[in-house]
C-alpha beads as a LAMMPS data file, in Angstrom:
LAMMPS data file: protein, C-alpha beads

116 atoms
115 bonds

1 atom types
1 bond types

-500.0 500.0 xlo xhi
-500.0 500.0 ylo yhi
-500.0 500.0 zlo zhi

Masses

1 110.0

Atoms # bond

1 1 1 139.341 -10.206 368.130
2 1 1 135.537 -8.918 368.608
3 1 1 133.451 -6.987 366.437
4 1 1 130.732 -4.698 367.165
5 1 1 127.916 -4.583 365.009
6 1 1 124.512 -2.562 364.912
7 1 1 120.900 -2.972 363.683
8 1 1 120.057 -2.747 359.769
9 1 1 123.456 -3.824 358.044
10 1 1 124.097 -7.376 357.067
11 1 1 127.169 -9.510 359.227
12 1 1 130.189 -9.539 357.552
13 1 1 131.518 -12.603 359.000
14 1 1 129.646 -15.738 360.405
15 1 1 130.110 -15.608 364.356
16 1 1 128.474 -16.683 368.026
17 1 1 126.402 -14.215 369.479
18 1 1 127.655 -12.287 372.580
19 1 1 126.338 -9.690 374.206
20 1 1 123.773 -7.846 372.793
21 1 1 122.097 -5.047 373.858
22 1 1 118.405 -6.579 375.017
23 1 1 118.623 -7.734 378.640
24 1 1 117.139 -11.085 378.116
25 1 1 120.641 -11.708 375.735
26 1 1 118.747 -12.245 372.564
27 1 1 118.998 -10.629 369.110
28 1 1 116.569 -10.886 365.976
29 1 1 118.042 -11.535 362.763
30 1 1 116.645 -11.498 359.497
31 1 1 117.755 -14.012 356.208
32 1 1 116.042 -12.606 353.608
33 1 1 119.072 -12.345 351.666
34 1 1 120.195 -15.635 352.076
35 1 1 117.190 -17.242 351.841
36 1 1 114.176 -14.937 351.073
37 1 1 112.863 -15.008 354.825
38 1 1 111.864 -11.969 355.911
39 1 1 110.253 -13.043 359.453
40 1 1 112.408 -11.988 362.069
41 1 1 114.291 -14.917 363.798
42 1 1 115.280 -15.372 368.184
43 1 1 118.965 -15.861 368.788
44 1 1 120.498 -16.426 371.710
45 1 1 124.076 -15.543 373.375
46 1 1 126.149 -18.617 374.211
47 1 1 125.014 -19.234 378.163
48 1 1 128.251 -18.996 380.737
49 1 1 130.162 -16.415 378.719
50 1 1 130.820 -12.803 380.240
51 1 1 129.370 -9.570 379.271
52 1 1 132.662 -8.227 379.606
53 1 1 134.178 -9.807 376.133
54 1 1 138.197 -8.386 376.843
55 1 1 137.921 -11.560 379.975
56 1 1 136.608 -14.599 377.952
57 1 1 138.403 -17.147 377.067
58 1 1 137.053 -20.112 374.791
59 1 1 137.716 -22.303 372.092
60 1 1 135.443 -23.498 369.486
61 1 1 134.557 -26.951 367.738
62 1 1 132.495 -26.902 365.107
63 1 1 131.442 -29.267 361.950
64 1 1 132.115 -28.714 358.841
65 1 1 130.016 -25.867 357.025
66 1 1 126.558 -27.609 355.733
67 1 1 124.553 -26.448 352.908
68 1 1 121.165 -26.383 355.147
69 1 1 121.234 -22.680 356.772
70 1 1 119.615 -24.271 360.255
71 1 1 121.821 -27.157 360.989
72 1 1 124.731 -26.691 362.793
73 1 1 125.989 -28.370 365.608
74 1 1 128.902 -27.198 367.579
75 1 1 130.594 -26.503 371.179
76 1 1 132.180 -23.726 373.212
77 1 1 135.148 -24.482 375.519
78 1 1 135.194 -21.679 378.230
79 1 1 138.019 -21.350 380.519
80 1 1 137.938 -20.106 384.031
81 1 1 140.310 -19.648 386.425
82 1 1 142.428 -23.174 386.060
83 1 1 139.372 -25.196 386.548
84 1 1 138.191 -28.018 384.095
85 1 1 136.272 -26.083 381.177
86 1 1 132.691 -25.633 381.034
87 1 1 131.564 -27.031 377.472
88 1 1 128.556 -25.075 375.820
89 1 1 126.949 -26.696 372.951
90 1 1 126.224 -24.309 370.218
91 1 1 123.407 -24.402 367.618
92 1 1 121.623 -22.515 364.593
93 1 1 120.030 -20.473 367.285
94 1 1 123.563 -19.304 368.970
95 1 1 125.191 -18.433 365.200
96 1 1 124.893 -15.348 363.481
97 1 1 125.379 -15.753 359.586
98 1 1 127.209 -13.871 357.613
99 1 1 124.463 -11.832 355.505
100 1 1 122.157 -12.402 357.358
101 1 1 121.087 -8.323 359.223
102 1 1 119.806 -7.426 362.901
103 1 1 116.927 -6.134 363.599
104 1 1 115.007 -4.832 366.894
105 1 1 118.156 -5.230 368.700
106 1 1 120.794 -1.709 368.865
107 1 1 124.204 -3.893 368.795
108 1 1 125.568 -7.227 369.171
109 1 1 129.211 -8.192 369.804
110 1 1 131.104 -11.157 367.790
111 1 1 134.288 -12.899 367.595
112 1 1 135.763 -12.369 364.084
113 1 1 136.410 -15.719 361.613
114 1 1 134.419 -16.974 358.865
115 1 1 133.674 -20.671 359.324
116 1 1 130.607 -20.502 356.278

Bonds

1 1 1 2
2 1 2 3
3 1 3 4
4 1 4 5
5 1 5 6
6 1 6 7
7 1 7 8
8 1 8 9
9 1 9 10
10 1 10 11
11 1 11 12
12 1 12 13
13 1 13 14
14 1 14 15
15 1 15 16
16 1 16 17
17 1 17 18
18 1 18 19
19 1 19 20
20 1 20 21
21 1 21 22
22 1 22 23
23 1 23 24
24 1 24 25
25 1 25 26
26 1 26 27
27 1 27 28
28 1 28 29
29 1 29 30
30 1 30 31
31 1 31 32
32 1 32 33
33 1 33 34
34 1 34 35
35 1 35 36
36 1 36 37
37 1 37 38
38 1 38 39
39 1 39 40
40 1 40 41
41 1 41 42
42 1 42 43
43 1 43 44
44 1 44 45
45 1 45 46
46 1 46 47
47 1 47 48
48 1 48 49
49 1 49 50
50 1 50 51
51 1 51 52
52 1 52 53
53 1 53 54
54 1 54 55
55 1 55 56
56 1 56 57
57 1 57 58
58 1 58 59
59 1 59 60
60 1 60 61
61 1 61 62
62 1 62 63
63 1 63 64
64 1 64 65
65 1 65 66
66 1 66 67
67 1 67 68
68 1 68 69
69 1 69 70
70 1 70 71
71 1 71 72
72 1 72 73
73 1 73 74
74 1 74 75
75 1 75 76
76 1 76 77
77 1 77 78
78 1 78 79
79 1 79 80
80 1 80 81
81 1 81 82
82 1 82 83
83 1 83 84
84 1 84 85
85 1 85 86
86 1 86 87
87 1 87 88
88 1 88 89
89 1 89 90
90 1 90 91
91 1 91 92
92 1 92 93
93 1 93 94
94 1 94 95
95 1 95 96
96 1 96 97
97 1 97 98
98 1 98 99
99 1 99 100
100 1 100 101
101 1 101 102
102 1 102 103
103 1 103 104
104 1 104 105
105 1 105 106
106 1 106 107
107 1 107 108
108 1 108 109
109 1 109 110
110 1 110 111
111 1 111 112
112 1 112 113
113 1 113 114
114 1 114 115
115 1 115 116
């Protein structure tokens, strides 16, 4: 399931970015209330996945949650059309913490679980 989220209000789930609303495909975030930060952050949409959200399908592998807010090391399965899947790798810049609120950027889409 995807959620659709717009500037000013905190996440309320940690997810990948998809599909925001800047045509390069990034978003800026702020932390300040997870970790006082108030400098706007670059993140990034996973590369390969569609902008039409209803025809992706992926998987996800990630680590365990850490207790450092910038490490995270993952990967994105996506499937396409019976052929082998393309593998992604996924890092702080591609994950969108919960808490954490956009900024400069009018909406973002993201799959819904909680993995921090």
């Amino acid at each position: 399931m995807w959620w659709r989220w717009l500037r000013m209000r905190p996440f309320p789930v940690t997810s990948s970015c998809y599909s925001p609303s800047r045509e390069d495909e990034t978003c800026f975030v702020t932390t300040a209330s997870l970790d006082g930060e108030s400098n706007h952050k670059t993140h990034y949409t996973v590369p390969d996945t569609e902008r039409n959200l209803e025809s992706l399908s992926a998987t996800i592998e990630c680590e365990q949650p850490q207790p450092d807010l910038y490490k995270f090391v993952g990967r994105m399965h996506i499937y396409r059309n019976n052929q082998e899947p393309a593998v992604r790798s996924l890092g702080p810049e591609n994950l969108l913490l919960k808490g954490a609120t956009l900024k400069n950027t009018q909406k973002i889409y993201g799959e819904l679980r909680d993995i921090v």
